[in-house]
C-alpha positions in Angstrom: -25.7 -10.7 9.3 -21.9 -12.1 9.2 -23.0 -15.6 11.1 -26.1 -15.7 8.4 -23.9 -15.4 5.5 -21.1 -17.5 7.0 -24.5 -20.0 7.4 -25.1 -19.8 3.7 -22.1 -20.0 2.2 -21.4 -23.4 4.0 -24.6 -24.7 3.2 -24.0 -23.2 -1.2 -20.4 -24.9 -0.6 -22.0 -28.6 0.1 -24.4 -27.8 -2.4 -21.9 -27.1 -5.1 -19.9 -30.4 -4.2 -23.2 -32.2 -4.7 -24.5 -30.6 -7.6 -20.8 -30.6 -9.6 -20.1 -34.2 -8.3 -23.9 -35.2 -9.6 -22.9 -33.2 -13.3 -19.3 -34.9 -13.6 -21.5 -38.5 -13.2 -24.3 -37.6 -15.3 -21.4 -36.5 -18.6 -19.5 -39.5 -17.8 -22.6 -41.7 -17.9 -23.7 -39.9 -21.2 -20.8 -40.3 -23.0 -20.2 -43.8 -22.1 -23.9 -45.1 -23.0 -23.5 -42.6 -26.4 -20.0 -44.2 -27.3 -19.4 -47.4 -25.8 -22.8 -49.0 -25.5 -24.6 -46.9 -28.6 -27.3 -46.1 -26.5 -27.8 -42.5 -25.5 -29.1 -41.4 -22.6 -31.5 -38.9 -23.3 -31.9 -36.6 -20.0 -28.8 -36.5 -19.7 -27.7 -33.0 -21.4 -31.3 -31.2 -20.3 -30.3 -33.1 -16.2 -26.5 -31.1 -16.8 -27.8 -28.0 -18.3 -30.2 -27.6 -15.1 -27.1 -28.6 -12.5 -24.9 -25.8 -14.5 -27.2 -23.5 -14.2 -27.6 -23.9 -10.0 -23.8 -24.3 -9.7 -23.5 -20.6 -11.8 -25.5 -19.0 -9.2 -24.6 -21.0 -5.7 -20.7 -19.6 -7.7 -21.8 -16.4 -8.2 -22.8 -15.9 -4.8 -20.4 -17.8 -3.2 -18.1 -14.8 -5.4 -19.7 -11.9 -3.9 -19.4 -13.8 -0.1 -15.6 -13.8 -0.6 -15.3 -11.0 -2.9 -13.7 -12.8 -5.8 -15.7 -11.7 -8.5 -13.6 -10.2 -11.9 -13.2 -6.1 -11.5 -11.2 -3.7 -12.6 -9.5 -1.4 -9.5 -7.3 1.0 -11.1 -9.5 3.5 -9.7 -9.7 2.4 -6.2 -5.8 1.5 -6.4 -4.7 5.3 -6.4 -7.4 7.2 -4.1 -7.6 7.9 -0.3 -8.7 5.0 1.9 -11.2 7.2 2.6 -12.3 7.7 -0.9 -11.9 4.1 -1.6 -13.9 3.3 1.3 -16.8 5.6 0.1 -16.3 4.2 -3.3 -16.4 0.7 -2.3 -19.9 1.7 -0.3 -21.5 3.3 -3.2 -20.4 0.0 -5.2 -22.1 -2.1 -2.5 -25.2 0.0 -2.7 -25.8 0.2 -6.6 -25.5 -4.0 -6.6 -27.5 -4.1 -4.0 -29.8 -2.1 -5.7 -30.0 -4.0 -8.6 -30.4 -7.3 -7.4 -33.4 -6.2 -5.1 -35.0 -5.7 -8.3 -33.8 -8.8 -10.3 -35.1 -10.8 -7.1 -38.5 -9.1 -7.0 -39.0 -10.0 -11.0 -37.1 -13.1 -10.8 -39.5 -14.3 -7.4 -42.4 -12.8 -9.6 -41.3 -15.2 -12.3 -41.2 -18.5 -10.7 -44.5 -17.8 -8.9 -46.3 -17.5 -11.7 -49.0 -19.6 -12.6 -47.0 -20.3 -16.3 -43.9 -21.4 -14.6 -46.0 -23.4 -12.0 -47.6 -25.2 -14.8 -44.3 -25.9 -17.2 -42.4 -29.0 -17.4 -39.1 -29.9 -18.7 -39.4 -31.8 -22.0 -36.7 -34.9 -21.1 -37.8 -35.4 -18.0 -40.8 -33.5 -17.3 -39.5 -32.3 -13.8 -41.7 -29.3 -13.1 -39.6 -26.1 -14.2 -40.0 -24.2 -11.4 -36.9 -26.4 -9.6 -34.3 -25.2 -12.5 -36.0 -21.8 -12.5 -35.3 -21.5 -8.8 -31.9 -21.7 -9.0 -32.2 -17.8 -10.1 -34.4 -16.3 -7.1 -32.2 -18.6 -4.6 -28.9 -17.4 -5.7 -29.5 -14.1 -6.2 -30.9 -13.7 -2.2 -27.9 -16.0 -0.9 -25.8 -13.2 -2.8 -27.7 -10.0 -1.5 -27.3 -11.4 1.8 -23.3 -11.2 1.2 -23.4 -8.7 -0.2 -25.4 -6.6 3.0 -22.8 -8.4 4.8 -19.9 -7.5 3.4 -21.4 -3.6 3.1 -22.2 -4.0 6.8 -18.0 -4.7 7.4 -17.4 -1.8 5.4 -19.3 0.4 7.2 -18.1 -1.4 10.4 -14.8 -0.8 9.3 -15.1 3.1 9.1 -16.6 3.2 12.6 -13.2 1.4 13.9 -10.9 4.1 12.1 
């Protein structure tokens, strides 16, 4: 499971290069044709809204892979490491928990026939592609997320 998420996470980091590289052209461009040539460019702010939105959840993932996401640990911080440990595991379970059922509704979602059928006003890409960015993300980040519960549990077997 390690070597699958370590397999993710370098394929979300190249992605996020690409996809925050691509955003940082697309503003420029926009506010150059708006300001300097009075001509605006007018997928340009639906085009960044989509590439946000994949970044947020390739980042969000990427957050869980290397455990950087915001928490508050005054709790753990004074216990046993053995209470921390069981804890951390109950932590692990109740997100994975969650986001097997946010990706069952979210892959339910984008399959659906009104979603299939939907296209983006500016550019009328098919909305599925933004839309994807949720079901995606979410299983890069359960697959962390197994993998980091599987080093926790690892972990206690070492002790």
């Amino acid at each position: 499971m390690k070597t699958l998420s370590n397999g993710i996470s370098i394929i979300e980091k190249s992605l996020a290069v690409v996809l925050m590289f691509s955003m940082a052209v697309i503003v420029t461009m926009a506010v150059f044709f708006r300001y300097f040539l009075n001509s605006p460019l007018s997928w340009a702010g639906e085009v960044s809204i989509f590439l946000l939105v994949w970044i947020s959840f390739i980042g969000g993932s990427l957050g869980l892979k290397y455990k950087s996401q915001a928490s508050v640990t005054i709790l753990v911080e004074y216990v046993s490491l053995s209470v921390k440990r069981i804890l951390l595991i109950i932590g692990h379970l109740l997100m994975l928990m969650f986001l097997i059922f946010i990706l069952y509704y979210s892959y339910k979602w984008v399959l659906s026939p009104s979603v299939g059928f939907q296209k983006s006003s500016a550019i009328l890409l098919p909305m599925w592609i933004p839309f994807s960015a949720v079901p995606i993300g979410l299983t890069f980040a359960t697959v962390h997320l197994l993998a980091n519960l599987l080093d926790i549990l690892r972990e206690g077997d070492a002790k």
